[in-house]
Structures are given as C-alpha cells and as structure tokens.
DRENPA-38843 format. One line per 8 residues: their letters; for each residue x, y negated, z negated of C-alpha. Coordinates in Angstrom, 2 decimals. Layout:
a = X,Y,Z  ...
REM end
This chain:
xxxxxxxx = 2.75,3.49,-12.96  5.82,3.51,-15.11  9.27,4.51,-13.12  10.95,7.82,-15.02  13.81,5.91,-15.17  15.70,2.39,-14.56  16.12,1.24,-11.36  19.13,-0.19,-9.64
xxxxxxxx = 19.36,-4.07,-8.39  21.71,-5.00,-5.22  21.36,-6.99,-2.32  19.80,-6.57,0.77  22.11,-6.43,4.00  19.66,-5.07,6.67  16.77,-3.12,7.19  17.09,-0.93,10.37
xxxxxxxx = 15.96,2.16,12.28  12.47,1.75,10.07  13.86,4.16,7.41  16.83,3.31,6.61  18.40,-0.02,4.83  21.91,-0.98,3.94  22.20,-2.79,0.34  26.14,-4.33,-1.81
xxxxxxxx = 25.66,-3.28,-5.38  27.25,-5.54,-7.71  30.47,-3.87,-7.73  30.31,-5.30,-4.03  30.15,-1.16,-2.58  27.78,-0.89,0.33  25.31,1.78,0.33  23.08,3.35,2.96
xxxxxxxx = 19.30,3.72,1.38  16.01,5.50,2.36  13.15,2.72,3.07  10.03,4.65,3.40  8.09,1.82,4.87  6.74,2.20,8.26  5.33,-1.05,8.66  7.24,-3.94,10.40
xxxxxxxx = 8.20,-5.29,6.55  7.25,-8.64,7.58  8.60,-11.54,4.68  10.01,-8.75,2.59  12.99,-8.11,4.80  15.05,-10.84,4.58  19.14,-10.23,4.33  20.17,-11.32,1.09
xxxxxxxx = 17.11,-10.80,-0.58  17.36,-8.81,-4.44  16.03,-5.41,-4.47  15.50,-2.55,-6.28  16.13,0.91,-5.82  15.47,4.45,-7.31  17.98,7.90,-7.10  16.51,10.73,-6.16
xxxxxxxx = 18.05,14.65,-8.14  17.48,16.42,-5.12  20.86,16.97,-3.95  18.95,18.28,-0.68  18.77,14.31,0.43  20.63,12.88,2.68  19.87,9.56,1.57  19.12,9.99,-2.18
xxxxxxxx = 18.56,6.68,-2.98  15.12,5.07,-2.12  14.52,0.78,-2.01  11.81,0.14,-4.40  11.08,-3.05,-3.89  11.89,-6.56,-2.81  11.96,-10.11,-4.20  11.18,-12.74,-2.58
xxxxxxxx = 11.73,-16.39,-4.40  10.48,-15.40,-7.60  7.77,-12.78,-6.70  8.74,-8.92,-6.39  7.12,-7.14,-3.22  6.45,-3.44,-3.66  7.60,-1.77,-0.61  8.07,1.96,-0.75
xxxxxxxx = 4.51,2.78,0.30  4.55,6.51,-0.86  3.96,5.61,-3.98  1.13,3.04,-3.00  -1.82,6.15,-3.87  -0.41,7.17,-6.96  -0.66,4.02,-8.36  -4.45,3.31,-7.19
xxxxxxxx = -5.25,7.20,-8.06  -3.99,6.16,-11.97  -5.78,2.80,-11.82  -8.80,5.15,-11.07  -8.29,7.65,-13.81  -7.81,4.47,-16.30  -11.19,2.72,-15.38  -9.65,-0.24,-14.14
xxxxxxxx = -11.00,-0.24,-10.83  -14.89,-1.97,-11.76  -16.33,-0.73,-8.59  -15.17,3.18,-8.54  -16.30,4.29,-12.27  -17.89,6.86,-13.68  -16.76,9.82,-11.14  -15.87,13.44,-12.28
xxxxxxxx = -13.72,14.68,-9.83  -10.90,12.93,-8.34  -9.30,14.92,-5.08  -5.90,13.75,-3.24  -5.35,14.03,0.35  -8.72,15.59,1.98  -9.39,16.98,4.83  -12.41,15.50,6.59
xxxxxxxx = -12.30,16.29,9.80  -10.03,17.70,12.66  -6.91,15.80,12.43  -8.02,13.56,9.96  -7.18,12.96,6.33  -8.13,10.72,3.58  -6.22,9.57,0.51  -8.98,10.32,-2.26
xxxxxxxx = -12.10,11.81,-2.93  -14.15,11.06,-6.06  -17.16,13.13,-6.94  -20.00,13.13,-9.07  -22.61,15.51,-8.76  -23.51,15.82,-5.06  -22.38,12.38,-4.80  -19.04,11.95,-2.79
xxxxxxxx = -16.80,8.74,-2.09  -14.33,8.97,0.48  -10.92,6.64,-0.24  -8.64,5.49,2.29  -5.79,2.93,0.86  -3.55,0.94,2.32  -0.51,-1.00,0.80  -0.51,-4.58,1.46
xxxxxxxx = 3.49,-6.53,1.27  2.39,-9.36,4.03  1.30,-12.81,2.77  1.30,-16.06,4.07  0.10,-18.89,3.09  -1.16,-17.51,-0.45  -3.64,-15.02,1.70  -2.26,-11.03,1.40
xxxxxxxx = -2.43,-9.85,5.45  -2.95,-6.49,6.77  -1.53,-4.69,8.52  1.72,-6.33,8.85  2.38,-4.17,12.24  0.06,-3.02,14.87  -1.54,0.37,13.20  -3.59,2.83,15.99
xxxxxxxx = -3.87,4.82,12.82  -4.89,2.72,10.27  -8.24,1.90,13.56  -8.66,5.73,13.07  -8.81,5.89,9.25  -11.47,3.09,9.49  -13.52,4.68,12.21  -13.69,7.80,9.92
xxxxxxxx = -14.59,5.85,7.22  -17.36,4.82,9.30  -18.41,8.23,10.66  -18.39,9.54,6.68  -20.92,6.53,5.82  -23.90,7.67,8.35  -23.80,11.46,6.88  -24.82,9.67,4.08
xxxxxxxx = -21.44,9.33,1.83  -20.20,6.24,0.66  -16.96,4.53,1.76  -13.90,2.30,0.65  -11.09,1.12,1.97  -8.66,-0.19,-0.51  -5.97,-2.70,0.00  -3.24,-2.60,-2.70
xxxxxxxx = -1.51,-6.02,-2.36  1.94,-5.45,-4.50  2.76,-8.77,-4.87  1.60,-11.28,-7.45  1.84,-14.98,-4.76  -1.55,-14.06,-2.90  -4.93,-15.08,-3.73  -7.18,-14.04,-1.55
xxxxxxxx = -6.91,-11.26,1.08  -7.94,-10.97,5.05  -7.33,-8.61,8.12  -4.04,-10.04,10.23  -6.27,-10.49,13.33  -3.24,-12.17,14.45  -1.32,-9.12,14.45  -3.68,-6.65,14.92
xxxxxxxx = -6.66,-8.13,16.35  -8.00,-4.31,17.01  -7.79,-3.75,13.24  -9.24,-6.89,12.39  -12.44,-6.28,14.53  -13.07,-3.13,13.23  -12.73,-3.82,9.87  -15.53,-6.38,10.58
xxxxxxxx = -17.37,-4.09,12.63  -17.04,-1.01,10.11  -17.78,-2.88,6.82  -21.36,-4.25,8.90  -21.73,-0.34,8.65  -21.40,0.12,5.24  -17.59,0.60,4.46  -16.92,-1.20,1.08
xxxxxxxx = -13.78,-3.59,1.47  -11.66,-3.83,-1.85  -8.36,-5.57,-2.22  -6.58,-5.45,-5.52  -3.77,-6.52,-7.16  -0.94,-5.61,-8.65  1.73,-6.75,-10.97  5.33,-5.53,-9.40
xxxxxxxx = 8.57,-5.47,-12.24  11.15,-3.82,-12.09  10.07,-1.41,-14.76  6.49,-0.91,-13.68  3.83,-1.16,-10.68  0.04,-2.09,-12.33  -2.99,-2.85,-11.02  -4.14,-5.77,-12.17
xxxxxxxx = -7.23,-7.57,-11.07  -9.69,-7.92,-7.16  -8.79,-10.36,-4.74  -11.80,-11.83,-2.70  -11.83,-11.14,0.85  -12.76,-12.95,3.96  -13.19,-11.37,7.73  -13.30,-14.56,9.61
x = -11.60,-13.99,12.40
REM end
C-alpha cells in the first residue's frame, strides 16, 4: 500500500483521550491530530517520539489530520489501524500471502452472524474462508504481542472464527505486525490472558494462526514475509 501522497514528520507530545494526539511540526506549531488506534499503543507512544501523519480533503473533519505512524529507535510502527485490512486485502490480491492463494472472490466486511462481522471472505467454488485480522504495534523482547490492551471483542471474533470452522468452513486469523524489530509472534497472555487461552483453545479447533510482516516507511506499508508463532502460555 502506497500513500496518495507525502506524509508529514513532527514530534510526538501526547497521546490522549484514545483518539486524539498532540504533535510540534518543525516550524515548532502544535497541532491537534486524529489517532485512530483503539488499543492501549503500548511502546509506540512515547513523547518525543518522530511520527508521521496524513491530511485528510474532507473539510467535514474536525481533526483532518490523521498520525500514521510512529518510530521508535530506528524502526517505524504502523499505528493507524484502519488501514491495517487494506493492506492484507492487497497482499491477498498480489499472491503474497503463501497460505491464502488461488481464491476467486475476495469480499470485505461480512456479515456472519447477528452482530458479528468479519474482515474478509475469500471464495472459490463452494469453498469459503472466513478472515479476521488484527494489527499488531506491541513487541518486546524481539516477540510481536497481541493484543496490546484487554480486547472482549477481539475473544468474540475468535469464538466466531471457531463457530464458522465446525459448519465446515475454514478459518484464519491474521496478525499484521507493522513493525520490522520482531521475530517471532505470540498471544500477550500477560495482558490478556482471556485472549491468549482462546487463541490456544480455538486454533486446537481448527482456526489457522498467521502472523505476517510488514515493512513500515514513510512512503509505503508492505507485507513482507510470516513470522512463526508460539502459544505457550
């Protein structure tokens, strides 16, 4: 995924209220941005830190301006999540996702039950496979950590998951780690030890665990290669 057009660098002041974040530019002007991350932002938050940021036409928006991304020492941390299934949907369409080839259809956002949604559908012949994904900012230690904040939702998506697998469908939930200082990936049991289990407990059913990733610039967000994973708890 390449950005329409160049993004902005500043500094970070603060991160606050969940979706909002205060940034100096270089002319040393402060700026109110949108941060459409509703995860805790763990080790991508830090005041001072470089980011990036995108400016939105819409002269609807309060906030026009929307933080990108995040550096951290010399890695960049992809943090505006709404862009985290558009960039795994166009890894799809490419082929570079080994596992998840050879499909004919590719659907966004489907309904599969009452209240419940998943991120993609891909579809060949009467064979479907159901796509949650999650973006992944958290790592410590080298090992990429989700989630980074408890998530009753992201227990949901996996039960579903789950509940798709015995009506005979397969699976996958997808961890996009956009950052390039992780080599391996595993459930933060510390954080979310509810999440944790059931990604054990849900994978034992069939759910197919992939973590891939990607290579964050300024210019562009790819997907660039798996990332073992381990659920010991």
């Amino acid at each position: 995924m390449r950005f329409p057009a160049k993004l902005e660098q500043a500094t970070l002041l603060r991160r606050y209220k969940r979706f909002l974040a205060d940034v100096r530019l270089p002319d040393a002007r402060e700026l109110t941005i949108h941060c459409p991350n509703t995860g805790s932002m763990r080790s991508c938050s830090e005041p001072g830190s470089p980011v990036c940021f995108s400016t939105s036409d819409n002269p609807k928006r309060k906030y026009p301006h929307t933080l990108e991304m995040v550096r951290s020492g010399n890695t960049w941390i992809g943090v505006n999540t709404s862009r985290t299934n558009t960039i795994v949907a166009e890894a799809l369409a490419d082929g570079k996702i080994q596992e998840l080839q050879n499909f004919e259809v590719m659907k966004r956002e489907v309904k599969t039950s009452k209240g419940s949604r998943l991120d993609i559908l891909l579809c060949s012949g009467e064979k479907k496979t159901y796509i949650e994904v999650k973006n992944c900012s958290l790592v410590e230690n080298g090992c990429a950590l989700f989630p980074d904040a408890v998530t009753a939702r992201g227990t949901k998506h996996l039960n579903e998951l789950a509940r798709l697998v015995k009506r005979g469908h397969s699976a996958v939930i997808f961890f996009l780690i956009q950052r390039g200082d992780a080599d391996r990936f595993a459930p933060a049991a510390g954080i979310d030890p509810l999440y944790a289990g059931t990604l054990c407990s849900v994978h034992g059913q069939g759910v197919k665990i992939l973590a891939y990733q990607a290579d964050v610039q300024p210019e562009s967000i790819e997907i660039v290669k798996r990332l073992p994973v381990t659920l010991e708890q």
